[in-house]
LOVEX-858715 format. One record per residue (C-alpha): residue number from 1; x, y, z; residue in three letters. Coordinates in Angstrom, 2 decimals, always signed. Each point is the difference from the previous one (the first is absolute). Example, Ala and Ser with C-alpha at 12.3 -4.5 7.8 and 13.67 -1.06 7.14 Angstrom:
REC seq    east   north      up type
REC   1  +12.30   -4.50   +7.80  Ala
REC   2   +1.37   +3.44   -0.66  Ser
//
This chain:
REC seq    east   north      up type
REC   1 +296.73  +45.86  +38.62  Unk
REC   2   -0.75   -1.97   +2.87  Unk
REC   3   -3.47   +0.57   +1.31  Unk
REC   4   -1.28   -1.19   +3.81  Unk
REC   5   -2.25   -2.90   -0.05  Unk
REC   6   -2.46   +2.33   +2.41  Unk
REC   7   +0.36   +3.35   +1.87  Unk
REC   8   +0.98   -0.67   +3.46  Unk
REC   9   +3.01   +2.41   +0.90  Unk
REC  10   -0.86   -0.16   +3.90  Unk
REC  11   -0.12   -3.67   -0.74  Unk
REC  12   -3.48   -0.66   +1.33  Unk
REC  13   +0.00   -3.41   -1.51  Unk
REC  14   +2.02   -0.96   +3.31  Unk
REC  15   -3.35   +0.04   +2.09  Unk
REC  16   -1.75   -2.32   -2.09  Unk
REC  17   +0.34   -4.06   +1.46  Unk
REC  18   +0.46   -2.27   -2.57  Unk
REC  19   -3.48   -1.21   -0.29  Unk
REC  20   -1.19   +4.02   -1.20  Unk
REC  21   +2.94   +0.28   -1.98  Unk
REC  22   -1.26   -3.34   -1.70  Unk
REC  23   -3.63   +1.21   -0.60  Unk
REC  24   +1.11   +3.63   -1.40  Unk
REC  25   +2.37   -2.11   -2.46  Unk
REC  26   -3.18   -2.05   -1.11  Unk
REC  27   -2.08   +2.54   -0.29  Unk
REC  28   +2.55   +2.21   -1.94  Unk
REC  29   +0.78   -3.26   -2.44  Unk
REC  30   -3.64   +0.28   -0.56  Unk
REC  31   -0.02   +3.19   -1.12  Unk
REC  32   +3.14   -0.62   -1.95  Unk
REC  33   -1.23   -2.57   -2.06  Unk
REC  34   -4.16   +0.77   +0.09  Unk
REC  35   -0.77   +3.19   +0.04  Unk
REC  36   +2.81   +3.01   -1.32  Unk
REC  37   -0.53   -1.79   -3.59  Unk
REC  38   -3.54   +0.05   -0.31  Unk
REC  39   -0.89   +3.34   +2.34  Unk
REC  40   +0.33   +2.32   -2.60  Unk
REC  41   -2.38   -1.42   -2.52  Unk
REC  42   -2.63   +0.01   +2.58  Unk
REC  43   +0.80   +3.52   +1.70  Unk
REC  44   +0.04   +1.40   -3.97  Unk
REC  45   -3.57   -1.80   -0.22  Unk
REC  46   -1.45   +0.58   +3.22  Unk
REC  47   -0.89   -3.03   +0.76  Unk
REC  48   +0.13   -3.04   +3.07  Unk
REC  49   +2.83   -2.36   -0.26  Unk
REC  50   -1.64   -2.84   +1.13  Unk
REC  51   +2.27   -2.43   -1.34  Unk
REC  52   +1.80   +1.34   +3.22  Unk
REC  53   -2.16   -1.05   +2.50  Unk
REC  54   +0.23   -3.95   +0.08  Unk
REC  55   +3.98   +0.80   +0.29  Unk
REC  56   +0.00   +2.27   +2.19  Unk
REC  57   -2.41   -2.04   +2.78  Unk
REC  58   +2.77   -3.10   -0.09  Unk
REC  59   +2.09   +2.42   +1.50  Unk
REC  60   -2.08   -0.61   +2.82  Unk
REC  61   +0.12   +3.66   +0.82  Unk
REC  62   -3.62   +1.10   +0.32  Unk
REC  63   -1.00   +1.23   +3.38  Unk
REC  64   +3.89   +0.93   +0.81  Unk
REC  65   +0.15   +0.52   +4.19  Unk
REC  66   -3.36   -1.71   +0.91  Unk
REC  67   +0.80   -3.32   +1.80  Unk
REC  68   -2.18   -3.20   -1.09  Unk
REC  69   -2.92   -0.30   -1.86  Unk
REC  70   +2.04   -0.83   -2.57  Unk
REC  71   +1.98   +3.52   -0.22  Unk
REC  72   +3.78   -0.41   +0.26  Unk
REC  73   +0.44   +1.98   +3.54  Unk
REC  74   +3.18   +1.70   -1.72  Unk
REC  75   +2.01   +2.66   +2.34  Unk
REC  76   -0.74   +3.51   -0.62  Unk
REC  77   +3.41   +0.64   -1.97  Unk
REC  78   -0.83   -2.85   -2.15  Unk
REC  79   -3.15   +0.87   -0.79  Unk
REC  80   +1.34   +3.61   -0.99  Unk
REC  81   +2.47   -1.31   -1.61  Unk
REC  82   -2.01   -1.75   -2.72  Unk
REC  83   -2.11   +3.47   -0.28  Unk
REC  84   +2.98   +1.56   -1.03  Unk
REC  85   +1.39   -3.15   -2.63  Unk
REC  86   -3.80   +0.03   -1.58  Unk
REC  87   -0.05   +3.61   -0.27  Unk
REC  88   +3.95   +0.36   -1.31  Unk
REC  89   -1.28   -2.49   -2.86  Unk
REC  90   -3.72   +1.62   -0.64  Unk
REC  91   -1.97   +2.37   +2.41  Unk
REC  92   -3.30   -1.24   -1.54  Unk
REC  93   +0.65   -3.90   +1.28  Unk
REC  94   +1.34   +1.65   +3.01  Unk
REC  95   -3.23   +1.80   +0.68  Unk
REC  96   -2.41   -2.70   -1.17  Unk
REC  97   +2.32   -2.33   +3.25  Unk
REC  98   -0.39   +3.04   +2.39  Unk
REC  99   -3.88   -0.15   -0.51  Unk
REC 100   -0.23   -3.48   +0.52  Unk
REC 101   +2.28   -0.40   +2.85  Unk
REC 102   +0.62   +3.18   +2.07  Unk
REC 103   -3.82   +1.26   -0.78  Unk
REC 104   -2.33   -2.39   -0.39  Unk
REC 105   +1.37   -3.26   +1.35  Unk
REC 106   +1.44   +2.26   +2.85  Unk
REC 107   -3.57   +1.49   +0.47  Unk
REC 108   -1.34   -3.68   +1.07  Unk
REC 109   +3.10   -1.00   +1.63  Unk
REC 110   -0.21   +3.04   +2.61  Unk
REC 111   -3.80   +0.95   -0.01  Unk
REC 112   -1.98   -3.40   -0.45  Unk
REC 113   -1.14   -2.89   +2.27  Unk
REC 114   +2.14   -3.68   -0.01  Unk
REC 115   -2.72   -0.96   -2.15  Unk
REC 116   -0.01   +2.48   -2.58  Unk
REC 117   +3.95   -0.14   -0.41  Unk
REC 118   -0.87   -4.06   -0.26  Unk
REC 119   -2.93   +0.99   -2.76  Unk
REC 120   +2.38   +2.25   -1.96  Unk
REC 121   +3.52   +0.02   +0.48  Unk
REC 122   +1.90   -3.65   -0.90  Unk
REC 123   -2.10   +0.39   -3.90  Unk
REC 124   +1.84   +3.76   -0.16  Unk
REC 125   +2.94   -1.26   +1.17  Unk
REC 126   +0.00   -2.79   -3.39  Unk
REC 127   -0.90   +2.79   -1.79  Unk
REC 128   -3.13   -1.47   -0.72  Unk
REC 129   -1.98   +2.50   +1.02  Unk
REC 130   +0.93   +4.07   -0.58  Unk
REC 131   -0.74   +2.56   +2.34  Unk
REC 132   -0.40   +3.79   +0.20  Unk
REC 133   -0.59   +2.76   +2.49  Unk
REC 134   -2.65   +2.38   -0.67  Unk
REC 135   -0.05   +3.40   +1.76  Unk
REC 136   +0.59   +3.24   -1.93  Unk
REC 137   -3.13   +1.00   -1.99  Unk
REC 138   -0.12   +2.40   -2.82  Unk
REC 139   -0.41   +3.54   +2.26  Unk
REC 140   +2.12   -1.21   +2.87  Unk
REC 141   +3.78   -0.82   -0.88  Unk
REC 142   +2.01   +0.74   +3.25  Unk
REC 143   -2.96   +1.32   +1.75  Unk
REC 144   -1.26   -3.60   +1.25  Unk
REC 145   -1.75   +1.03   +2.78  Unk
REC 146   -3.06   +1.41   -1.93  Unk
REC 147   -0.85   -3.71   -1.29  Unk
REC 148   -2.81   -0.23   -1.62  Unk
REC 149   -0.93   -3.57   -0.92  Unk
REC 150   -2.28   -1.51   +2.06  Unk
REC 151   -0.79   -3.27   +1.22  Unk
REC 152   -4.02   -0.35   +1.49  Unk
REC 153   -0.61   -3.01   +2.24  Unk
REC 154   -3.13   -2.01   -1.51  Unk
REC 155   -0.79   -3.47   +1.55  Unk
REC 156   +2.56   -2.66   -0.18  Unk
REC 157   +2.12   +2.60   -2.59  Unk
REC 158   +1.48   +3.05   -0.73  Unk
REC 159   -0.55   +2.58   -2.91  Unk
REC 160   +2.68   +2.05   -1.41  Unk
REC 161   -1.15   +3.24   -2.19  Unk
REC 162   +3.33   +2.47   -1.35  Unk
REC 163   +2.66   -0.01   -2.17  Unk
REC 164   +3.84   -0.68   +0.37  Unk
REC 165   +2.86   +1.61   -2.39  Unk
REC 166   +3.72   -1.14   -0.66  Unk
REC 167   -0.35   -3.80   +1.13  Unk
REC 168   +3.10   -1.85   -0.93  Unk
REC 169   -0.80   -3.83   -0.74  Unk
REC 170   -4.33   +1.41   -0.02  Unk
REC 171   -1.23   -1.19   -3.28  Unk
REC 172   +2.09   -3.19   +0.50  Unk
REC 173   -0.65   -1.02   +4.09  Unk
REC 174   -1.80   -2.91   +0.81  Unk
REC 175   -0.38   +2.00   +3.19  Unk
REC 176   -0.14   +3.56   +0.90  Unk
REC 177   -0.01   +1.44   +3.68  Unk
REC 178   -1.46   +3.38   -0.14  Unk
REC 179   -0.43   +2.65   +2.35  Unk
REC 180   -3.04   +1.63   +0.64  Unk
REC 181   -2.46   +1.05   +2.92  Unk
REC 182   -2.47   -1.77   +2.29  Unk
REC 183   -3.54   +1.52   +0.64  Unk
REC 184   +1.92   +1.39   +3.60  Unk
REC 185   +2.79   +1.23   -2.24  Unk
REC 186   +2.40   -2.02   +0.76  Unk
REC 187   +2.53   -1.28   -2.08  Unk
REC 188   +0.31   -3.18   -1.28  Unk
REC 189   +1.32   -2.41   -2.64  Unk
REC 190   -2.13   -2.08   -1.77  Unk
REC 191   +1.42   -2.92   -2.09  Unk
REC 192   -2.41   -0.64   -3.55  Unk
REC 193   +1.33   -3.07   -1.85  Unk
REC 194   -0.64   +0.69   -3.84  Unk
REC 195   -1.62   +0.00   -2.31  Unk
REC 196   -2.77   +1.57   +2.12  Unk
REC 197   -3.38   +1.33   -1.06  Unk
REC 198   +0.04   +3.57   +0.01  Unk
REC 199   +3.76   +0.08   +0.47  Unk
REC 200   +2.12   +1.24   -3.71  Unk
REC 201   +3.45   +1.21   -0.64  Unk
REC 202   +1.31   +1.94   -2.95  Unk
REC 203   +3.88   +0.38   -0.36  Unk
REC 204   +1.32   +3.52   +0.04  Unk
REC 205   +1.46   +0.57   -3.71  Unk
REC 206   +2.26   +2.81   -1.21  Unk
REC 207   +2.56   -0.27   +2.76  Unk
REC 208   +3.63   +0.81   -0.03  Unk
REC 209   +1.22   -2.09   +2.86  Unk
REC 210   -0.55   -3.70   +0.74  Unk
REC 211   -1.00   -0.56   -2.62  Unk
REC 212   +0.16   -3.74   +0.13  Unk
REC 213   -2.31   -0.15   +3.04  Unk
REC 214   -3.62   +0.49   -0.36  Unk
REC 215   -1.82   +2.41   +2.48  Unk
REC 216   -3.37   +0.10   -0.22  Unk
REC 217   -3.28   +2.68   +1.02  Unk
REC 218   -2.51   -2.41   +1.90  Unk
REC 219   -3.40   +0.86   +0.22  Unk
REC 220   -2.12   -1.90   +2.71  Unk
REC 221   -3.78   +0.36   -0.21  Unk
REC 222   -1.69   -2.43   +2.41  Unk
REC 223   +2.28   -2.21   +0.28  Unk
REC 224   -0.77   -2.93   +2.41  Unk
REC 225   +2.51   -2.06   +2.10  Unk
REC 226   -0.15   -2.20   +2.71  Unk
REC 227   -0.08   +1.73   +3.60  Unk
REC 228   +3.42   -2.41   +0.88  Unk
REC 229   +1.85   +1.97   -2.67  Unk
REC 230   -0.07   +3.22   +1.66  Unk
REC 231   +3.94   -0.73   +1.82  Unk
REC 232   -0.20   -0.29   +3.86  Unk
REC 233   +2.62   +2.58   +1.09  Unk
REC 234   -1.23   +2.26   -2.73  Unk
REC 235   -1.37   +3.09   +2.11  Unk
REC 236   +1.29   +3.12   -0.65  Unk
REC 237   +2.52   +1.98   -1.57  Unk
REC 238   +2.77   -1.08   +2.49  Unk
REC 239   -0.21   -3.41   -1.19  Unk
REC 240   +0.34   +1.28   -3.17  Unk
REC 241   +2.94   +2.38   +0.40  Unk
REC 242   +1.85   -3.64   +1.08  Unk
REC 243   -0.67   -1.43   -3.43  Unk
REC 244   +1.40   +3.19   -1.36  Unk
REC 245   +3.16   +0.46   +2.10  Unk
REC 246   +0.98   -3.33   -1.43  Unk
REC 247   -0.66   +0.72   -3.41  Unk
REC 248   +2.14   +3.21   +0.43  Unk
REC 249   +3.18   -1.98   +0.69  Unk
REC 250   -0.80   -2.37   -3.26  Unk
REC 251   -0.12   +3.18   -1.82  Unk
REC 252   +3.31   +1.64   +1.00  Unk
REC 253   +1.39   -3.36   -0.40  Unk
REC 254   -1.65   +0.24   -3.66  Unk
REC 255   +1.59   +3.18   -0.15  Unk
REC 256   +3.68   -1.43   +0.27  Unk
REC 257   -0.70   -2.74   -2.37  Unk
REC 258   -0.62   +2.73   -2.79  Unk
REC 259   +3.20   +1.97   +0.98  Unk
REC 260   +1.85   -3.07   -0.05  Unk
REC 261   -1.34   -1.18   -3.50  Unk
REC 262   +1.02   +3.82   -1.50  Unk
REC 263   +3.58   +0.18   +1.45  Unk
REC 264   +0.70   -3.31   -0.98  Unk
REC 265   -0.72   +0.71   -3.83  Unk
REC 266   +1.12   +3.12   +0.49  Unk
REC 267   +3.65   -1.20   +0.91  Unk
REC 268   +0.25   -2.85   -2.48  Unk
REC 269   -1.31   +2.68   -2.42  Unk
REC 270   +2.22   +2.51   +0.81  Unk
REC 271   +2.98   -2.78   -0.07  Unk
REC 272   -0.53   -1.22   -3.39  Unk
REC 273   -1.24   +3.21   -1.65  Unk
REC 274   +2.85   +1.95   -1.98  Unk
REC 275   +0.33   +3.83   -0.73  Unk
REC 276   +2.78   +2.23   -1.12  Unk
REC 277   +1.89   -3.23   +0.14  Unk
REC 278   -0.59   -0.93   +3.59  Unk
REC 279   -2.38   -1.68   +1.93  Unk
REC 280   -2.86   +2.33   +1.68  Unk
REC 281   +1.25   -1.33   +2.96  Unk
REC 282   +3.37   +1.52   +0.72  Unk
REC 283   -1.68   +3.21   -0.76  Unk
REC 284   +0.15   +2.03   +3.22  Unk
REC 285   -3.57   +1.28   -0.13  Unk
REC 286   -1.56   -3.65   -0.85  Unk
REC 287   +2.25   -0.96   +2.65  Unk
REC 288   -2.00   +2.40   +2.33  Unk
REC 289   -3.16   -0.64   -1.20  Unk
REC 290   +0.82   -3.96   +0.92  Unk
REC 291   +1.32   +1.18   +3.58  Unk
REC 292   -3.52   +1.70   +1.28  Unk
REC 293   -1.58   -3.32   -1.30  Unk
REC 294   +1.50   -2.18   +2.09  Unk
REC 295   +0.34   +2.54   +2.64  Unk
REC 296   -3.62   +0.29   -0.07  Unk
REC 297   -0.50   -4.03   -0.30  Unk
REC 298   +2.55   -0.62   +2.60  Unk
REC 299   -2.24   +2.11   +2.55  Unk
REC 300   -3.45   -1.50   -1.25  Unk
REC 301   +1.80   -3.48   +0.98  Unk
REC 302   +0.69   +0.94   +3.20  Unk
REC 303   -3.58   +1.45   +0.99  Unk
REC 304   -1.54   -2.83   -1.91  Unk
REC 305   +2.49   -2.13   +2.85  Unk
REC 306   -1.10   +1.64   +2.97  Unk
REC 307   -3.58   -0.31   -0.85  Unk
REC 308   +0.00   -3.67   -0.39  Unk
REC 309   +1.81   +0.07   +3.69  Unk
REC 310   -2.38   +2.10   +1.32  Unk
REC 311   -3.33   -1.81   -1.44  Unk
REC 312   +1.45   -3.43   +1.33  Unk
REC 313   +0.40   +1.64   +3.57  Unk
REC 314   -3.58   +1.44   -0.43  Unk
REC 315   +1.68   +3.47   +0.66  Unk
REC 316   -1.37   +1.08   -4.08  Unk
REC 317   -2.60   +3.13   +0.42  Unk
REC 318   -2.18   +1.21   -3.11  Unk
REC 319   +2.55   +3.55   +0.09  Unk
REC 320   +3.14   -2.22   -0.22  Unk
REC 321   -1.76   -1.72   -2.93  Unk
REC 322   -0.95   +3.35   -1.56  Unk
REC 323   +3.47   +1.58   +0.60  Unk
REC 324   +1.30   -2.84   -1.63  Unk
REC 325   -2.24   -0.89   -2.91  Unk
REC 326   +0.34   +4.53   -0.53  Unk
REC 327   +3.96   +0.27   +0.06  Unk
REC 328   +0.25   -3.41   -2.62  Unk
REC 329   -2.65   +0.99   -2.46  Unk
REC 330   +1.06   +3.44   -0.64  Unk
REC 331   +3.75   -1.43   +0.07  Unk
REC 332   -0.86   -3.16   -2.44  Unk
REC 333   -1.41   +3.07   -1.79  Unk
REC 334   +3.38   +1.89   -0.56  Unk
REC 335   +1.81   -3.03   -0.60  Unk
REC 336   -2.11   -1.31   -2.86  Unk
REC 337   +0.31   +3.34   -1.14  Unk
REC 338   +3.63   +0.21   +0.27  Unk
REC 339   +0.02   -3.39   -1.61  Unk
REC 340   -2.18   +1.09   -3.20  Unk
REC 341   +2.49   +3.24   -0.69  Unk
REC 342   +3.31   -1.79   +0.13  Unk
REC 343   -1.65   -2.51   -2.51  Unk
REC 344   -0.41   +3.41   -2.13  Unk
REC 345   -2.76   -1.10   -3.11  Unk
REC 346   +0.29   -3.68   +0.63  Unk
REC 347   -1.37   +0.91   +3.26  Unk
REC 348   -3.84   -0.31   -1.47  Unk
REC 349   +0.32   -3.00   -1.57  Unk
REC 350   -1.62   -2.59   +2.25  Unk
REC 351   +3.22   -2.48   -1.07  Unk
REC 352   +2.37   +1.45   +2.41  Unk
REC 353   -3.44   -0.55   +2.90  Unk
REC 354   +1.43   +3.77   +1.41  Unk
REC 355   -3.46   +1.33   -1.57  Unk
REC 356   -2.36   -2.60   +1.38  Unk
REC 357   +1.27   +0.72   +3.35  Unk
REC 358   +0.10   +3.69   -0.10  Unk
REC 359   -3.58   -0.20   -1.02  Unk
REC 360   -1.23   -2.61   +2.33  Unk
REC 361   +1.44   +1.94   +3.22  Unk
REC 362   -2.15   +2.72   -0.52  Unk
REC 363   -2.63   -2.46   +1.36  Unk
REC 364   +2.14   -0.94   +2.77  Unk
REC 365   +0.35   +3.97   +0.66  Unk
REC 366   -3.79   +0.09   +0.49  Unk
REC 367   -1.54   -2.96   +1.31  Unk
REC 368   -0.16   -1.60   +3.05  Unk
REC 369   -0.49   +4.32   +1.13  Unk
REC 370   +1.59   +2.57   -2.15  Unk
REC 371   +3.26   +1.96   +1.32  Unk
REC 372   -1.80   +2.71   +1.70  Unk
REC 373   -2.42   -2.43   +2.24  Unk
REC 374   +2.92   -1.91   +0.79  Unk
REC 375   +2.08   +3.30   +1.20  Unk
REC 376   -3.30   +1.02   +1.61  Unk
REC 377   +0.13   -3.30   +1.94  Unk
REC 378   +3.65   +0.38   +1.08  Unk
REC 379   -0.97   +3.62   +0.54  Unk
REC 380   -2.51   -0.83   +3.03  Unk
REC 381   +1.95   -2.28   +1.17  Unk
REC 382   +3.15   +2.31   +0.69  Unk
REC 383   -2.18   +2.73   +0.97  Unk
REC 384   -2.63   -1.44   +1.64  Unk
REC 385   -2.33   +2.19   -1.79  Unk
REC 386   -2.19   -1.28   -3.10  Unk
REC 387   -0.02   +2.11   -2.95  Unk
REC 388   -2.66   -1.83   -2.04  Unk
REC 389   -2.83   +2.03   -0.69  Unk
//
């Protein structure tokens, strides 16, 4: 059977110039030949790949849209694009990229002065220095807003007191921007280069998903920093919420990466496998099955699409994100599902990679604002009405 070298039946591939086309090839070749053979082992044993990350920074990808500084200033459907080829090889790598480019080195790009994208950004864009983005806390998942950290002004400094929960890249940052509030309650984000007195991480243990990225519980009790490290444009939840739009479209891009990554093993599976004398594949209902996956692909490559156009006409709004990081998580969801049943019991063995991704876009499905605050975000904005309590 002859399989597709990639999904594209609207033949999106057409809108790429030659210079994206070039970068998604050598960042897919990357994955091809770096990561899929070794991914496994450290998904099965929960732990970093950082034999990855000298790699993966000559691909001189780090900081993906943000122009100088060292970051590669690539076009929106580029960027995306490379979202979707590290999360179609490994959604852990994928996510440990997101939180160094689209959260924290995004953070400093959009909220901090010329000088403290200077201090910061060309050693992040090497690679040298990891970053991570510190805002949900242990009682306050998608509610945000009741932020509890707090940073106290004191002489030449600040003090942060609180504690931080699911922190991609946290126990392993260099640098960590986290979110807390001001004596007038305003918002802001503080930047604390580690290690740090006062400042400790502990990785989460015992998950199910991502397993090859380490999230950490942070605990800050006095910690001191500089009063330059608090970032200029850092004010109030606004200035968040831009941080966060962005992030949303890296995570629906994430999302087609992992539904890309299923079908594709799926098909070759389904090609190759033999039952009753045939190949699963001319089987009419495996032959369905294979239909809403790239039906559902097909359509998460299209909104993915009109994103990117939209962000690089500065037309993107936080419910656009959330609409489309919603309708691509719960759809990577079905396809990886999909994927896993037409594999039948080879579908749980973490050879055939269908398993990894099922399990890894369950975190997809919930971070970056679970299904319900996204629809509640899309909600207000069609109605005009907010139904958050």
């Amino acid at each position: 059977m002859s399989v597709p070298e990639r999904p594209d039946f609207l033949l999106v591939d057409e809108l790429l110039n030659a210079e994206e086309r070039a970068l998604r090839e050598k960042v897919r070749a990357f994955c091809e030949s770096e990561v899929l053979g070794v991914v496994n082992d450290y998904w099965e044993r929960a732990a970093m790949p950082f034999e990855l990350v000298a790699p993966l920074a000559e691909l001189g990808i780090a900081g993906g849209t943000i122009s100088g500084y060292g970051c590669p200033g690539l076009s929106e459907l580029a960027d995306g694009m490379i979202t979707a080829e590290l999360a179609r090889a490994d959604g852990s790598l994928s996510t440990f990229h997101g939180v160094q480019t689209g959260l924290a080195m995004t953070t400093i790009a959009e909220l901090g002065s010329d000088e403290q994208r200077q201090r910061w950004l060309p050693a992040m864009a090497r690679m040298e220095r990891l970053g991570a983005f510190a805002l949900t806390e242990p009682d306050h998942g998608s509610d945000i807003v009741a932020l509890e950290t707090r940073a106290h002004r004191d002489g030449d400094g600040w003090v942060l007191n609180g504690a931080k929960r699911w922190i991609g890249n946290g126990s392993v940052a260099d640098l960590v921007i986290v979110w807390a509030r001001d004596d007038d309650g305003d918002v802001g984000g503080f930047v604390v280069e580690t290690p740090a007195e006062g400042f400790t991480a502990e990785v989460i243990t015992g998950k199910t998903s991502n397993r090859a990225l380490w999230q950490a519980d942070i605990t800050l009790e006095d910690v001191r920093i500089p009063a330059d490290h608090r970032l200029a444009e850092a004010r109030t939840f606004e200035d968040t919420s831009r941080v966060l739009a962005n992030s949303r479209q890296g995570v629906a891009w994430e999302a087609l990466g992992h539904a890309i990554g299923a079908y594709e093993s799926a098909l070759a599976y389904t090609g190759e496998r033999e039952q009753f004398g045939r190949p699963l594949a001319s089987f009419q209902l495996v032959q369905a099955k294979l239909v809403d996956m790239i039906t559902q692909i097909t359509t998460m490559q299209l909104l993915c699409v009109r994103m990117a156009q939209l962000q690089e006409a500065g037309r993107m709004t936080m419910a656009r994100a959330s609409l489309a990081k919603r309708h691509n998580a719960a759809a990577a969801r079905r396809v990886c599902a999909e994927a896993r049943d037409v594999l039948g019991g080879n579908g749980i063995l973490l050879e055939h990679h269908v398993a990894r991704h099922q399990a890894d876009v369950e975190a997809v499905y919930t971070y970056e604002g679970t299904d319900s605050v996204q629809a509640l975000i899309v909600g207000r904005e069609i109605t005009g009405l907010s139904a958050f309590t």
